[in-house]
N, C-alpha and C positions, 0 to 999 in steps of 0.2 A: 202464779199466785200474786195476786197481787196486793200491792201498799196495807192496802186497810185489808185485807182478808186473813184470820185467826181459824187456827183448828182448835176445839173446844177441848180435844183428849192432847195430852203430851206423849211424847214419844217417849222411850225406855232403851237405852242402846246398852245393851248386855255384850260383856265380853266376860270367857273363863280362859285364866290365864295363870301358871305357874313357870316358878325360873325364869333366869336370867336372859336366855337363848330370845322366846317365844315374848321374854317383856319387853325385849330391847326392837323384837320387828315391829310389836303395837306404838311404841315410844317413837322409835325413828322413821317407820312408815306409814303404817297405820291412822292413828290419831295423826299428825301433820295432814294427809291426804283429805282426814276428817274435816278438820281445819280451813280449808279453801273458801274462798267466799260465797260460796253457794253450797258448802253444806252445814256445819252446826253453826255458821253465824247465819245463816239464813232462817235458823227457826221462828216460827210466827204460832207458837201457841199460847192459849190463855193460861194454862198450868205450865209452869218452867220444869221441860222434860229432864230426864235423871240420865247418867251413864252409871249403870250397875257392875261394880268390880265386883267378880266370884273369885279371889286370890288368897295368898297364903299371905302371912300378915308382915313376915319379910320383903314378897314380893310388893304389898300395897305401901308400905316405909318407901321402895324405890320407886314405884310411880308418881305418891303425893310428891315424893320429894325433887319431881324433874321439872323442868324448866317449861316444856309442853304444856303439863300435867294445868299448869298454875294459868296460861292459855284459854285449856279447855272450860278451868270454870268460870268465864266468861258468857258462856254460853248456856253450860247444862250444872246440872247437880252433881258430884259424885257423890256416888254409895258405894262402901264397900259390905260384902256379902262373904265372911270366910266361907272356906272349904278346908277339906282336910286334909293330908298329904297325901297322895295317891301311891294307896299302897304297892311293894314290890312285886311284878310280874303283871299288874293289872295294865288295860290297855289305856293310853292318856285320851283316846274319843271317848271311853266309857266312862272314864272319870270324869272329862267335862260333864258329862250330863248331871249332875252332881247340879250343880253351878245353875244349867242352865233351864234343869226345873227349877229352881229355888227362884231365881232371878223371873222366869215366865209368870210364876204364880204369884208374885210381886206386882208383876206389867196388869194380870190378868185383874188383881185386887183392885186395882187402881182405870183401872179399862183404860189405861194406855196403850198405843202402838205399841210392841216390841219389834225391836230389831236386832237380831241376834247375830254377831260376826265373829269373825277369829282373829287372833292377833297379826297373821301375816297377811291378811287382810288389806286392799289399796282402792283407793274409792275415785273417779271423774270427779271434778268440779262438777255440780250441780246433780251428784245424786241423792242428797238429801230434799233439794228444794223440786224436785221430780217426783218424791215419793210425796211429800206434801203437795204438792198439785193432783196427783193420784187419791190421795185421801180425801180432800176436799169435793173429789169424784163420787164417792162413796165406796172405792176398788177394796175389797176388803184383802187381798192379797197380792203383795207388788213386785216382790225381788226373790229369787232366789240364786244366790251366785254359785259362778263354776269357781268352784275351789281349783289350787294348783295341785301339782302333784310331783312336781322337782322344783328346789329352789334356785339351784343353781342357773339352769338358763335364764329365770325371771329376774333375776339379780343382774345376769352379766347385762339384759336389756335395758333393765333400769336404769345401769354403769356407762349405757352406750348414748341415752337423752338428758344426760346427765342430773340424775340423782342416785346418791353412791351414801348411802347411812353412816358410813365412816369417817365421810369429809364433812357432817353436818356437825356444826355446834349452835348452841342456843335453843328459843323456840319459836322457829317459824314455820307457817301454813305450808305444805307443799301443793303446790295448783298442776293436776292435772287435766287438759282439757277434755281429751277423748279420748282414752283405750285402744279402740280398734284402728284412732287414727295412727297412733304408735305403733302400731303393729304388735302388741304384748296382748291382746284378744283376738282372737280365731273365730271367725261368727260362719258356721256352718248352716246350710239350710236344713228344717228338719222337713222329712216328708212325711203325710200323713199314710200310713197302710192302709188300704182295703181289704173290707171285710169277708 
């Protein structure tokens, strides 16, 4: 993308996020990885995109009030969007969805991009500025990522190129170059079945 080149729609980066556990991985890995210079400082729209909080109003007191947080508006808009406490027994995927109709049909009102992620969520340098070169394509759909499914191995790897959420104070961008160069992505070929 280049210097003078603007996307006309703004992007919508939707997160649903409740407690301390799930705010503190958006906080400490999350948005920092957001953060690098080639993802939301790289935005290039004519409408200044939003990041839509779906949180309890506990949870949004700890976010507005983190050092990141204050970072991020540099870049995009927050919105925060309650939800309601997820009630006892119910499953916390089913309760996102809560959130992240409300937040979609927000993006949709507005014909912005949405980009909808989770809080344990870790993003390359330059995957913001990749889906705007994609956009500018006319690609109407870009990403869909492999979620994790243990945290613990993803953690110890993180612990081993050193970045460790524990030892981080302040708020700075965390820059990841490449994923799969770290070895923390597994890029399997898929084969196509015959019919």
């Amino acid at each position: 993308m280049s210097e003078t080149e603007m996307l006309e729609r703004p992007f919508y980066f939707i997160l649903v996020v409740w407690g301390e556990r799930f705010r503190n991985y958006f906080l400490d890995l999350g948005l920092p990885t957001l953060l690098s210079a080639r993802n939301l400082p790289s935005l290039r729209t004519r409408q200044r995109s939003k990041f839509l909080f779906c949180t309890r109003p506990d949870d949004w007191a700890a976010i507005r009030g983190s050092p990141i947080f204050k970072l991020m508006e540099r870049y995009v808009d927050p919105v925060y969007i309650e939800i309601p406490p997820c009630p006892p027994g119910a499953l916390g995927c089913v309760h996102m969805g809560l959130g992240h109709r409300r937040a979609c049909e927000l993006a949709y009102e507005a014909k912005a991009y949405p980009f909808v992620l989770t809080p344990d969520c870790i993003f390359s340098d330059g995957t913001i500025a990749r889906l705007q070169e994609l956009a500018l394509a006319g690609i109407q759909l870009a990403l869909v990522p492999a979620l994790r499914f243990a945290e613990e191995p993803l953690f110890d790897e993180l612990q081993k190129i050193g970045i460790s959420p524990s030892e981080r104070t302040g708020a700075e961008p965390i820059t990841i170059k490449h994923l799969i160069s770290l070895g923390l992505v597994e890029v399997k070929p898929v084969m196509a079945r015959s019919q």
